[in-house]
DODOVEX-336323 format. One record per residue: residue number from 1; residue in one letter; x, y, z of N, C-alpha, C in turn. Coordinates in steps of 0.05 Angstrom, whole numbers. Example, Ala and Ser with C-alpha at 12.3 -4.5 7.8 and 13.67 -1.06 7.14 Angstrom:
<recs>
REC   num   residuo     n_xx     n_yy     n_zz    ca_xx    ca_yy    ca_zz     c_xx     c_yy     c_zz
REC     1         A      264     -114      156      246      -90      156      264      -66      156
REC     2         S      257      -45      142      273      -21      143      258        1      157
</recs>
This chain:
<recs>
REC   num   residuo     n_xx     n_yy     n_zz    ca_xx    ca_yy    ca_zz     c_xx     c_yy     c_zz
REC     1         X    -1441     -396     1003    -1417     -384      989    -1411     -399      963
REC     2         X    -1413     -427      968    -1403     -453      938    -1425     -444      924
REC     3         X    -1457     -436      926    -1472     -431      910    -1474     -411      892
REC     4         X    -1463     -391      910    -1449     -362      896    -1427     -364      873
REC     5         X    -1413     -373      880    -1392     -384      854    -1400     -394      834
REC     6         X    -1417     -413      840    -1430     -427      810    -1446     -411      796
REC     7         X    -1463     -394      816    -1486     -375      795    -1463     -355      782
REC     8         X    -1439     -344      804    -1426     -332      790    -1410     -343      764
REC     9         X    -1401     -365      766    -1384     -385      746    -1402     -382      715
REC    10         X    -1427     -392      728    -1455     -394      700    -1451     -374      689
REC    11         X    -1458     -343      699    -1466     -327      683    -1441     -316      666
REC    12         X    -1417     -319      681    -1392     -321      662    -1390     -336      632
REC    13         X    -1410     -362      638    -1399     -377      622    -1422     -372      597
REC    14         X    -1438     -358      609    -1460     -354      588    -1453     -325      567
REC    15         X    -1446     -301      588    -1436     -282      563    -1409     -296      544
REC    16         X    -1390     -314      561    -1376     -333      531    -1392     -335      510
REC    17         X    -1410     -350      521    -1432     -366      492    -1447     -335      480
REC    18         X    -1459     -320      493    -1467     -303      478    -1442     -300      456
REC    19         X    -1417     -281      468    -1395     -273      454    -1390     -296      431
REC    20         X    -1387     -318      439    -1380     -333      423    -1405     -327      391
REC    21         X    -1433     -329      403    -1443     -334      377    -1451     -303      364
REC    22         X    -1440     -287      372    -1435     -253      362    -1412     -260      342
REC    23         X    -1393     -265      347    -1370     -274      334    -1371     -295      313
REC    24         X    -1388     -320      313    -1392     -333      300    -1406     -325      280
REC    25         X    -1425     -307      288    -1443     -300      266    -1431     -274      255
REC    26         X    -1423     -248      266    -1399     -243      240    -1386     -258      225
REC    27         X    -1363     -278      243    -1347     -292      220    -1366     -305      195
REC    28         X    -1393     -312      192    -1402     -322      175    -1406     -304      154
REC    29         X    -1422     -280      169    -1427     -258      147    -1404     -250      129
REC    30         X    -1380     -246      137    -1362     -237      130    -1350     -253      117
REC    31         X    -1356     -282      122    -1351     -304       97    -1365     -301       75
REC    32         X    -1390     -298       82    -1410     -296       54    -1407     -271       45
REC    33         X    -1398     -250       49    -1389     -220       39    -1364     -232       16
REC    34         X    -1346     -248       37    -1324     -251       16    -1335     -264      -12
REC    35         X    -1342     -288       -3    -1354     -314      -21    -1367     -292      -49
REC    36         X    -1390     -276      -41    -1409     -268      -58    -1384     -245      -73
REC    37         X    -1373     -239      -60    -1354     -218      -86    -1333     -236     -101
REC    38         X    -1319     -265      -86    -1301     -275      -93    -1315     -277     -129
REC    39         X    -1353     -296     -129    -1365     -303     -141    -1378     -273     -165
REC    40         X    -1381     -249     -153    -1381     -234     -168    -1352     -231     -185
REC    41         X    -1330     -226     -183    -1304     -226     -190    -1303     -246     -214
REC    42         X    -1304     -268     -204    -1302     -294     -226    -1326     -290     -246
REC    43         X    -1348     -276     -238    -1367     -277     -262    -1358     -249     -291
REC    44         X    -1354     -235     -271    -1341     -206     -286    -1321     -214     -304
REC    45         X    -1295     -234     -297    -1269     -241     -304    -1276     -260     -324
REC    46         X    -1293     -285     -324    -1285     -310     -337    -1309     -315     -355
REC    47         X    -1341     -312     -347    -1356     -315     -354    -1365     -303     -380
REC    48         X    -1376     -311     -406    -1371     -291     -427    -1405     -276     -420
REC    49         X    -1407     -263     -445    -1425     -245     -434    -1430     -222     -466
REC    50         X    -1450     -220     -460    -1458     -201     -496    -1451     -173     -485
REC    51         X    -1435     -161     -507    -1428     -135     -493    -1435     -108     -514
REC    52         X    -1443     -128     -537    -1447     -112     -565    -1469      -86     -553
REC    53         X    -1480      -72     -539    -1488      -45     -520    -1476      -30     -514
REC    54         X    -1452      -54     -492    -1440      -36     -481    -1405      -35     -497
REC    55         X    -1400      -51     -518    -1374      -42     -525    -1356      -26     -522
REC    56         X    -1370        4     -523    -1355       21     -516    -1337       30     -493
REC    57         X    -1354       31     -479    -1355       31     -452    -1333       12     -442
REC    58         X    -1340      -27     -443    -1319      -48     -439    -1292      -44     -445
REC    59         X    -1295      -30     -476    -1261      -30     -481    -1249      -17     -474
REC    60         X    -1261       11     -471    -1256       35     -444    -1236       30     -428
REC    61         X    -1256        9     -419    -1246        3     -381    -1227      -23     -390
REC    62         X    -1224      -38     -402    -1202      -57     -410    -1179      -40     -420
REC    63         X    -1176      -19     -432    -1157        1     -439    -1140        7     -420
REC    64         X    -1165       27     -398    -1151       43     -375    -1142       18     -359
REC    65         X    -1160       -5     -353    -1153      -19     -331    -1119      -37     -337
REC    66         X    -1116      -39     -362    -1084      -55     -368    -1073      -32     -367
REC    67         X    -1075       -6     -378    -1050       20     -382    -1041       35     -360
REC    68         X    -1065       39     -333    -1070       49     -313    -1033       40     -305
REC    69         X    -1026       74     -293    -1000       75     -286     -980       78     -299
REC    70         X     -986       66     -332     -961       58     -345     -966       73     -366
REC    71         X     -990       62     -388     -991       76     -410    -1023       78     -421
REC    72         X    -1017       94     -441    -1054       99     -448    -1054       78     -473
REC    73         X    -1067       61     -477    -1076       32     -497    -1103       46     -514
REC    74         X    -1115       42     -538    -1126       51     -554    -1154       33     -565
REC    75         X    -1179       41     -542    -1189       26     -543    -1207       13     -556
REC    76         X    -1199       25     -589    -1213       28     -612    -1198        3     -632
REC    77         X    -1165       -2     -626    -1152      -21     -634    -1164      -46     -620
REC    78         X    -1167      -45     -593    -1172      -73     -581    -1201      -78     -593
REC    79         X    -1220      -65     -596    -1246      -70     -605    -1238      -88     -634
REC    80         X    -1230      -70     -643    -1219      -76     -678    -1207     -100     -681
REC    81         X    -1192     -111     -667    -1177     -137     -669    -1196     -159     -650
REC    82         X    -1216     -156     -637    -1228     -163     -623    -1256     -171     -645
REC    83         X    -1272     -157     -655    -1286     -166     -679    -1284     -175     -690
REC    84         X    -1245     -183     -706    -1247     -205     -720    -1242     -231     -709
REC    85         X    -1233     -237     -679    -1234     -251     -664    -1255     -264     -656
REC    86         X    -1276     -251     -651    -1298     -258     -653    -1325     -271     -678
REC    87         X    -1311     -260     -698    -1328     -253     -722    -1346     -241     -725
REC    88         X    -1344     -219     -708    -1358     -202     -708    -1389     -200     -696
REC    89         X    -1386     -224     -674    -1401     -222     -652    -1399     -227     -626
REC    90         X    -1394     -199     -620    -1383     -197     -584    -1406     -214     -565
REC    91         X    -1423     -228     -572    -1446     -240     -551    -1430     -260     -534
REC    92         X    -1395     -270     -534    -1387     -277     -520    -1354     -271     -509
REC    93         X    -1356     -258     -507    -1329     -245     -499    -1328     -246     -470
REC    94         X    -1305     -248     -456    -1301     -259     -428    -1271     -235     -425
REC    95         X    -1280     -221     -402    -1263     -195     -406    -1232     -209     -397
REC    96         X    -1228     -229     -382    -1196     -243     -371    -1186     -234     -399
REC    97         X    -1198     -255     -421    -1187     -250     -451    -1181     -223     -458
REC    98         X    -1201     -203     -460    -1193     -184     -469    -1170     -169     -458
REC    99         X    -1169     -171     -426    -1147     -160     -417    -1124     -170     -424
REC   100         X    -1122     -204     -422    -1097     -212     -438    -1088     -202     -456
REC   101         X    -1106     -203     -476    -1100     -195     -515    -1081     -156     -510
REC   102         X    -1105     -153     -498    -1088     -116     -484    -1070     -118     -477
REC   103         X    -1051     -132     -463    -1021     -126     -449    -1012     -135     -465
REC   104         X    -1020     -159     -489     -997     -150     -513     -993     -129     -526
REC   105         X    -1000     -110     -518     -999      -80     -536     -978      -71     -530
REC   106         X     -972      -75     -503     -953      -50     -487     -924      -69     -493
REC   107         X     -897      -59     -504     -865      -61     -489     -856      -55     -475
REC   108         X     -835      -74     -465     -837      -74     -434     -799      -72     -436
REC   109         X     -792      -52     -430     -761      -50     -428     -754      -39     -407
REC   110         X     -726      -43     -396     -713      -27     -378     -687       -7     -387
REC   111         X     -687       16     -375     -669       30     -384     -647       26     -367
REC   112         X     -618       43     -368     -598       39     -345     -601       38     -321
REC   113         X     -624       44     -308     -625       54     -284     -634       26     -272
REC   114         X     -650        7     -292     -659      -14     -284     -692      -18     -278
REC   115         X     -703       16     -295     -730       32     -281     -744       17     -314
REC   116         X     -772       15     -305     -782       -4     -337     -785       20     -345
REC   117         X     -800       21     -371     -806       46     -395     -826       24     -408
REC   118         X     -846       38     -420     -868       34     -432     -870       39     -460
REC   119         X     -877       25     -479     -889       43     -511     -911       13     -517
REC   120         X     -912       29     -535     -934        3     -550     -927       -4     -568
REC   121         X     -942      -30     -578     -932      -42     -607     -950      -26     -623
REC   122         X     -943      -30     -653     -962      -16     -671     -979      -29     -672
REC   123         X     -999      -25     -693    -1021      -49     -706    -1016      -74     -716
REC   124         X     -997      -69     -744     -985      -79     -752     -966     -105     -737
REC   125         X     -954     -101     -718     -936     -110     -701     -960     -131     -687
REC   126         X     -981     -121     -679    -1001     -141     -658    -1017     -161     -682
REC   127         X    -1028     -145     -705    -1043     -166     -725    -1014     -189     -729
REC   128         X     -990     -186     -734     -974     -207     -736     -975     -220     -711
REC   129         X     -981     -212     -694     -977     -235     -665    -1000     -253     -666
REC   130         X    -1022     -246     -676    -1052     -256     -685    -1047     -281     -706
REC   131         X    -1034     -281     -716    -1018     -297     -737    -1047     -290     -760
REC   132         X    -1057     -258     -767    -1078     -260     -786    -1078     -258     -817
REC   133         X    -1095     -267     -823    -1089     -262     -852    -1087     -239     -857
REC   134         X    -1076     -235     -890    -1077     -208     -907    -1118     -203     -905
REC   135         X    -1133     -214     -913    -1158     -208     -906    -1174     -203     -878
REC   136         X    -1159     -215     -864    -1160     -206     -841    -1157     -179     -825
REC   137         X    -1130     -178     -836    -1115     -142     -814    -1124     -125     -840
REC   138         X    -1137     -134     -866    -1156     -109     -881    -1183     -105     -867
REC   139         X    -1189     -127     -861    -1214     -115     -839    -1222     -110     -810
REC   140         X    -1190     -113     -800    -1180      -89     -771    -1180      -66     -777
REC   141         X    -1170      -58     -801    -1171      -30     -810    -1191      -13     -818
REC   142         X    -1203      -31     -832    -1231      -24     -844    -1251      -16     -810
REC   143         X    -1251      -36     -797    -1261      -28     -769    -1258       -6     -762
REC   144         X    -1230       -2     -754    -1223       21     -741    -1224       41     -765
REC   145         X    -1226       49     -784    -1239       72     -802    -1267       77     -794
REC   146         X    -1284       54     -792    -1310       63     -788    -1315       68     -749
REC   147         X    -1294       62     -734    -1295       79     -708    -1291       99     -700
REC   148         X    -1275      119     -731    -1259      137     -724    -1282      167     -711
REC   149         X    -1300      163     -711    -1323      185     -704    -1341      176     -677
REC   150         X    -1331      148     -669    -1347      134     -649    -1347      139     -619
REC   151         X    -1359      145     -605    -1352      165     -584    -1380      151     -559
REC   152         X    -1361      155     -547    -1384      145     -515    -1412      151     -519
REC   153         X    -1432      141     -507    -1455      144     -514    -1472      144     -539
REC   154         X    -1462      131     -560    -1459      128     -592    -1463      152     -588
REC   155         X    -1451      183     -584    -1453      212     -591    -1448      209     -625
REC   156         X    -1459      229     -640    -1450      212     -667    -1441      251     -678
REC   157         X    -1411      255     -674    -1395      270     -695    -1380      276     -713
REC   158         X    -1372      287     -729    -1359      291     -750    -1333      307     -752
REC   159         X    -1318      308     -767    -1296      322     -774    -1301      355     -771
REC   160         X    -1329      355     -776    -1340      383     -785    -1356      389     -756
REC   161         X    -1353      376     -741    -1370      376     -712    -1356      401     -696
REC   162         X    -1370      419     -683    -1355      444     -656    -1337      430     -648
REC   163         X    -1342      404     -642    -1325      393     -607    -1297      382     -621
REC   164         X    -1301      368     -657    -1286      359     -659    -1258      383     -674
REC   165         X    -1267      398     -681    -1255      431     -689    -1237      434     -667
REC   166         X    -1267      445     -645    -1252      455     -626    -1220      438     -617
REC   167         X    -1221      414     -606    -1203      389     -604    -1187      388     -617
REC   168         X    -1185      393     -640    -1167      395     -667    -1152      414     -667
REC   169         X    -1161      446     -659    -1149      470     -653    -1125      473     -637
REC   170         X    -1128      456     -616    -1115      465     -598    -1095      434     -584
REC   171         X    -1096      418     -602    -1084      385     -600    -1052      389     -605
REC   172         X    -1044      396     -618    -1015      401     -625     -997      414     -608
REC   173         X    -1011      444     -591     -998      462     -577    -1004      437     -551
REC   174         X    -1018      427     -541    -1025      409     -516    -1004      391     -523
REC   175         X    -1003      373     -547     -982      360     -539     -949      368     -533
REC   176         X     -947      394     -548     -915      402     -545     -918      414     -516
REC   177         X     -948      421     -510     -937      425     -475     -928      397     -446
REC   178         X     -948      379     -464     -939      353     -456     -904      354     -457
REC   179         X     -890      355     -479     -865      360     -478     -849      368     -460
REC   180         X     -864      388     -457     -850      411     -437     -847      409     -412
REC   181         X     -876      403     -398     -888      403     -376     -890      378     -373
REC   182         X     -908      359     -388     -905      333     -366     -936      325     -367
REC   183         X     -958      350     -381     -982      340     -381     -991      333     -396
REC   184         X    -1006      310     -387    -1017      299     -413    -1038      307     -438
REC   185         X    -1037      307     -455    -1052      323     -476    -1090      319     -471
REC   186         X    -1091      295     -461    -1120      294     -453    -1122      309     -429
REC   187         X    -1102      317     -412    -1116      330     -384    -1113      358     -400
REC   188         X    -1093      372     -410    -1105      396     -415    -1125      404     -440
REC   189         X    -1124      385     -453    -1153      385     -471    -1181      398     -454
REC   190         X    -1183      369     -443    -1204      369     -421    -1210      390     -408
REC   191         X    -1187      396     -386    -1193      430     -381    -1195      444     -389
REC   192         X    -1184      448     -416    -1201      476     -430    -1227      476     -434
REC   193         X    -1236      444     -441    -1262      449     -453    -1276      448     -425
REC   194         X    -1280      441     -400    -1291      444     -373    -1286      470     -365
REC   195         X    -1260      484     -359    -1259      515     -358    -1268      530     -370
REC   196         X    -1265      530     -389    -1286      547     -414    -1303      548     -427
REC   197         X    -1321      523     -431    -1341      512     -436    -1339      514     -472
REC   198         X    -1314      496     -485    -1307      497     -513    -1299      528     -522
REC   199         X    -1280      535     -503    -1278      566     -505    -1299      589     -517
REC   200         X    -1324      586     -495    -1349      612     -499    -1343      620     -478
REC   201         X    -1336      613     -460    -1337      631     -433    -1323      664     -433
REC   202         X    -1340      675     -413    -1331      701     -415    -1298      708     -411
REC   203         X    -1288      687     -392    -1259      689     -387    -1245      683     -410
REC   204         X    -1253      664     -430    -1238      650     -455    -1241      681     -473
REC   205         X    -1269      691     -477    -1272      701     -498    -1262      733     -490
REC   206         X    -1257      739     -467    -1247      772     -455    -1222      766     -449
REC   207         X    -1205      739     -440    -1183      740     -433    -1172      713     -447
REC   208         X    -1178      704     -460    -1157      683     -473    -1158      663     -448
REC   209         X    -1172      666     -433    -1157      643     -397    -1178      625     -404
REC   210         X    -1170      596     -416    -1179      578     -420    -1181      563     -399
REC   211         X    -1168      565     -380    -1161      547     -343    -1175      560     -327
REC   212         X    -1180      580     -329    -1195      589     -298    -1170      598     -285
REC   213         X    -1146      603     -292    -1116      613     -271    -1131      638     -263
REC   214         X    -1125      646     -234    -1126      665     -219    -1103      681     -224
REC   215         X    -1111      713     -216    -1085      724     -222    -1073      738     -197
REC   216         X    -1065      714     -178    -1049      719     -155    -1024      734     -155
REC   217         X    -1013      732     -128     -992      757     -116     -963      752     -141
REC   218         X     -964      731     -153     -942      722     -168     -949      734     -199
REC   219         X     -963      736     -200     -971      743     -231     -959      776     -233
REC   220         X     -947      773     -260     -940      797     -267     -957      818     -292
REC   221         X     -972      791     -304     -988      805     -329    -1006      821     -323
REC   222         X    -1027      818     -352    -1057      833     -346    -1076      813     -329
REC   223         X    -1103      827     -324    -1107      814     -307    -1144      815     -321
REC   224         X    -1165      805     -307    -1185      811     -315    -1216      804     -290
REC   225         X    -1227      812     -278    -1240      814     -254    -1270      788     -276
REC   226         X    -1280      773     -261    -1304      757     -265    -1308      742     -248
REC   227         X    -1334      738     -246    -1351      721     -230    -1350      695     -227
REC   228         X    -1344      681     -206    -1340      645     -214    -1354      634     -186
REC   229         X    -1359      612     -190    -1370      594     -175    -1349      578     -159
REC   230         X    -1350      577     -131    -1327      557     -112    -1333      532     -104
REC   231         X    -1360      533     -101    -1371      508      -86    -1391      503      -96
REC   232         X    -1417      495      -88    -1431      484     -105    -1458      504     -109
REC   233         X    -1460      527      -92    -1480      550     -103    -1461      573      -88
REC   234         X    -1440      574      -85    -1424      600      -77    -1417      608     -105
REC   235         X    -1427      643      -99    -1410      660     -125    -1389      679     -114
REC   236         X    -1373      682     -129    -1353      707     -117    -1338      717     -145
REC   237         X    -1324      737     -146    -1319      760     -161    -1284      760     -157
REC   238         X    -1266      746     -172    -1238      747     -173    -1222      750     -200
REC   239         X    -1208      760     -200    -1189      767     -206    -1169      742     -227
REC   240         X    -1172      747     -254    -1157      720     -267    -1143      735     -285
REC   241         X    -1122      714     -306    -1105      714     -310    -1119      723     -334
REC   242         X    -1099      738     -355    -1110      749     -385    -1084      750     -399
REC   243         X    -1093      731     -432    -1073      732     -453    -1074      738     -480
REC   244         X    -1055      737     -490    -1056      748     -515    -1070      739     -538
REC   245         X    -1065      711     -532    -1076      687     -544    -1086      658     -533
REC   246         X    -1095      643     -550    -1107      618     -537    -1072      595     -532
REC   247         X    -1061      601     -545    -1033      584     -549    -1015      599     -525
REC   248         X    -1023      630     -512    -1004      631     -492    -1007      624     -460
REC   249         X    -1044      620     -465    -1059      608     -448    -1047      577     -444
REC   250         X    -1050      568     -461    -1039      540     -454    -1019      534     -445
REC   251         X     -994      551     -456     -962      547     -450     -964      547     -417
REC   252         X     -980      575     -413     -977      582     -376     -990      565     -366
REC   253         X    -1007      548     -375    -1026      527     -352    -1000      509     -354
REC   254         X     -985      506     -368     -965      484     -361     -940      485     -344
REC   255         X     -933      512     -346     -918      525     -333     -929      532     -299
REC   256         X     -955      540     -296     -964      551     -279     -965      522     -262
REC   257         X     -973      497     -264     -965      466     -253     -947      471     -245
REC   258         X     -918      468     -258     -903      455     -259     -883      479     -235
REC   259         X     -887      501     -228     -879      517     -212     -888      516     -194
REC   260         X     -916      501     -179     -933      495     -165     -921      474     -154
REC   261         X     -902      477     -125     -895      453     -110     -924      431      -91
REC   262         X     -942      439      -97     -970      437      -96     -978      405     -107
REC   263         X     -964      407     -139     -970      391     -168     -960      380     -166
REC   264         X     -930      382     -162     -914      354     -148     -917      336     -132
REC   265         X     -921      354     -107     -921      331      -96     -949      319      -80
REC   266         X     -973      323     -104     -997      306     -103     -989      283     -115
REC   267         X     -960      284     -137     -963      258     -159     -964      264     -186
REC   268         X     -971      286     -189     -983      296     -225     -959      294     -241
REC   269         X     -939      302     -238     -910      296     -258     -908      266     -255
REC   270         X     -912      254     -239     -901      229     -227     -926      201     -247
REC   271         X     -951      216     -252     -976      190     -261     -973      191     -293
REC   272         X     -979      173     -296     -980      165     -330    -1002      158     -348
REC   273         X    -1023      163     -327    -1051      166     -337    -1071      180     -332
REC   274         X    -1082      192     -348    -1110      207     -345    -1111      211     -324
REC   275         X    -1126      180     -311    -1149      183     -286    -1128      191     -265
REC   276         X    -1105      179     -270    -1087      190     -238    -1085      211     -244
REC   277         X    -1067      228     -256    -1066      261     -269    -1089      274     -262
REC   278         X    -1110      275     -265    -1145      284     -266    -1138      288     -227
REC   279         X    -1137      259     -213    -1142      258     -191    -1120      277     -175
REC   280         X    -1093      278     -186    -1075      288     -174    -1085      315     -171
REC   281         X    -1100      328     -201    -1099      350     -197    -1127      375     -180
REC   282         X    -1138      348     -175    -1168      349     -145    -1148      357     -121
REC   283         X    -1132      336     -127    -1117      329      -93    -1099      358      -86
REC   284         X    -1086      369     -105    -1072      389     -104    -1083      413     -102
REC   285         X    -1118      411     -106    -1130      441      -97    -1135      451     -123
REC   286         X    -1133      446     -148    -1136      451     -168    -1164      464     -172
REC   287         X    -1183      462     -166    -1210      468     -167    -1224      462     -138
REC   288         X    -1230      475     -120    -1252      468     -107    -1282      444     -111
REC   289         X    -1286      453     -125    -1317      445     -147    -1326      418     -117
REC   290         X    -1345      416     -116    -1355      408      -94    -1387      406     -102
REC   291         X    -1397      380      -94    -1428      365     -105    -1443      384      -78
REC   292         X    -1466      372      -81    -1490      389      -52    -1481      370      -24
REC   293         X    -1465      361      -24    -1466      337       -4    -1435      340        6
REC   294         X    -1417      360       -7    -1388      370        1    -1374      344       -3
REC   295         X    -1380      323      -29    -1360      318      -37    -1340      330      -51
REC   296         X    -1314      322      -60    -1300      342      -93    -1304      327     -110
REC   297         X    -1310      335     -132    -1326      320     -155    -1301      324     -183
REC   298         X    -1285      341     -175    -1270      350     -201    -1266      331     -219
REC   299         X    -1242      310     -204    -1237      292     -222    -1251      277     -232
REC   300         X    -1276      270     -225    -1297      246     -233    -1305      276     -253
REC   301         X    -1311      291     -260    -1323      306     -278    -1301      306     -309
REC   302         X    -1279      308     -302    -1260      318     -310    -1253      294     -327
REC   303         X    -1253      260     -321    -1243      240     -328    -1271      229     -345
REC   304         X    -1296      241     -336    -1312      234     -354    -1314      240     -380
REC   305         X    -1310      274     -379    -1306      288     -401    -1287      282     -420
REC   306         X    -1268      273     -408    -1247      262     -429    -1247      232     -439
REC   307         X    -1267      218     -429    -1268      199     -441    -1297      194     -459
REC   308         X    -1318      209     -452    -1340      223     -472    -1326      232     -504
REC   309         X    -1303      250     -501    -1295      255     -527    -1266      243     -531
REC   310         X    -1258      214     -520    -1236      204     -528    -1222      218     -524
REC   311         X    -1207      228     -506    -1180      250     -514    -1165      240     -500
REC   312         X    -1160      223     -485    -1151      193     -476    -1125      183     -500
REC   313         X    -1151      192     -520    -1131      166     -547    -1108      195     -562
REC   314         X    -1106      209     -550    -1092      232     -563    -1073      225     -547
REC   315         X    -1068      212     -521    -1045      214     -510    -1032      183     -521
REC   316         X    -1049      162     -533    -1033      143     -542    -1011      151     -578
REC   317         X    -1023      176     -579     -996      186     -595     -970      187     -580
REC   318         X     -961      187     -565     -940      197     -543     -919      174     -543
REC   319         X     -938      154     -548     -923      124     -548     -918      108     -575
REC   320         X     -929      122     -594     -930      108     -618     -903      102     -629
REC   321         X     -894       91     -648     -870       93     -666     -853       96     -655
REC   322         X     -846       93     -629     -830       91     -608     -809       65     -609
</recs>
């Protein structure tokens, strides 16, 4: 019987030790998981690094990554003040810095409520914080003149370019819907040119419907029957919205949100940037659009496009001279 106990006692004591070194050897892995990202992190953050390739791209994401939530930063100024910082060679730039130099852009106030509010400083206002010379903030400027055509992927356009026309067309009515509505001038930029494909689409060019609006049980207008895609090889045959013009198209996509208890309360009145706005308006059912694999792809399509043609920096008008 005493012998029974002990074999029984042993083999107790042995799945311990197994358990124990199951456990031990997660806890390690899961140390060296941490360790190796703590060490990726600090190399990303502190380490400098040649970025003169990827410039564009870096200031991008130094832009969105300080504005994200709050405000859109202009990531053609931070480059600009950044070259002469450098002297005009990014082979060591260490992004902690750049992010620093960026949140001096933004003011930081509270109104009565005790709620902050956002604007930015000008140019002018940040080359004085630089303490730079008169030859100096002439060749911030001079920079940023020769970026003014500079576009993701060195895409290389002009004043006289489709995309930049097109953009130009329809920039002013987007922002007074921003006004109105609450959207940002890069999200409905964006969707026109993704809905309509730079307005050629048959819906743009037979109905003015720059959005793709359906013309559901609420709609009172004209209407116009076409073919669209739901998912990622589904076709079907519905029913959309038709206007008079390209400017009355826009007014209703703002309107048509903002009536949409849908748009609310994903967040979309509520975000102050692009990528949230873009995402809110996935989340709210805004598009189906769906990869082969039944992800939703909207917003990642949607936030690319707008940052391919800058339209990002159309909403740092919003904050200017503020």
């Amino acid at each position: 019987m005493g012998n029974k106990k002990i074999k029984h006692l042993k083999g107790r004591k042995s799945k311990n030790k197994k358990l124990k070194r199951i456990f031990s050897t997660l806890f390690s892995f899961l140390f060296i998981l941490v360790l190796l990202a703590g060490l990726k992190y600090a190399k990303e953050m502190y380490m400098a690094k040649n970025i003169e390739d990827s410039k564009i791209e870096f200031y991008m994401d130094v832009a969105d990554e300080v504005g994200k939530e709050k405000i859109q930063l202009n990531w053609k100024e931070l480059l600009a003040v950044d070259m002469i910082i450098y002297n005009g060679d990014l082979s060591g730039v260490k992004k902690s810095d750049a992010l620093s130099r960026a949140k001096k852009f933004i003011k930081y106030s509270k109104d009565k409520f005790g709620e902050w509010n956002y604007t930015l400083h000008t140019l002018d206002e940040i080359l004085e914080k630089h303490n730079f010379t008169e030859n100096q903030k002439s060749e911030v400027k001079k920079n940023l003149k020769n970026l003014e055509y500079v576009f993701l992927g060195n895409k290389k356009l002009n004043e006289k370019s489709p995309e930049v026309v097109f953009i130009n067309k329809i920039k002013n009515i987007a922002i007074k819907n921003y006004e109105e509505y609450g959207i940002l001038p890069s999200i409905t930029i964006g969707q026109c040119i993704l809905e309509s494909g730079w307005g050629n689409s048959e819906l743009a060019k037979n109905g003015n419907n720059l959005f793709g609006i359906k013309a559901d049980s609420s709609w009172n207008g004209d209407s116009v029957n076409m073919t669209t895609s739901e998912n990622y090889d589904d076709k079907i045959v519905a029913a959309f919205r038709s206007y008079s013009s390209i400017d009355e198209s826009i007014k209703d996509h703002g309107k048509f949100l903002k009536e949409n208890p849908r748009y609310e309360k994903s967040g979309l009145f509520s975000a102050k940037h692009y990528t949230s706005q873009a995402q809110a308006l996935e989340d709210a059912g805004y598009s189906t659009k769906e990869d082969k694999y039944g992800n939703k792809i909207y917003a990642d399509i949607l936030i690319n496009l707008i940052r391919r043609y800058n339209l990002q920096l159309i909403d740092c008008e919003l904050y200017e001279n503020k």
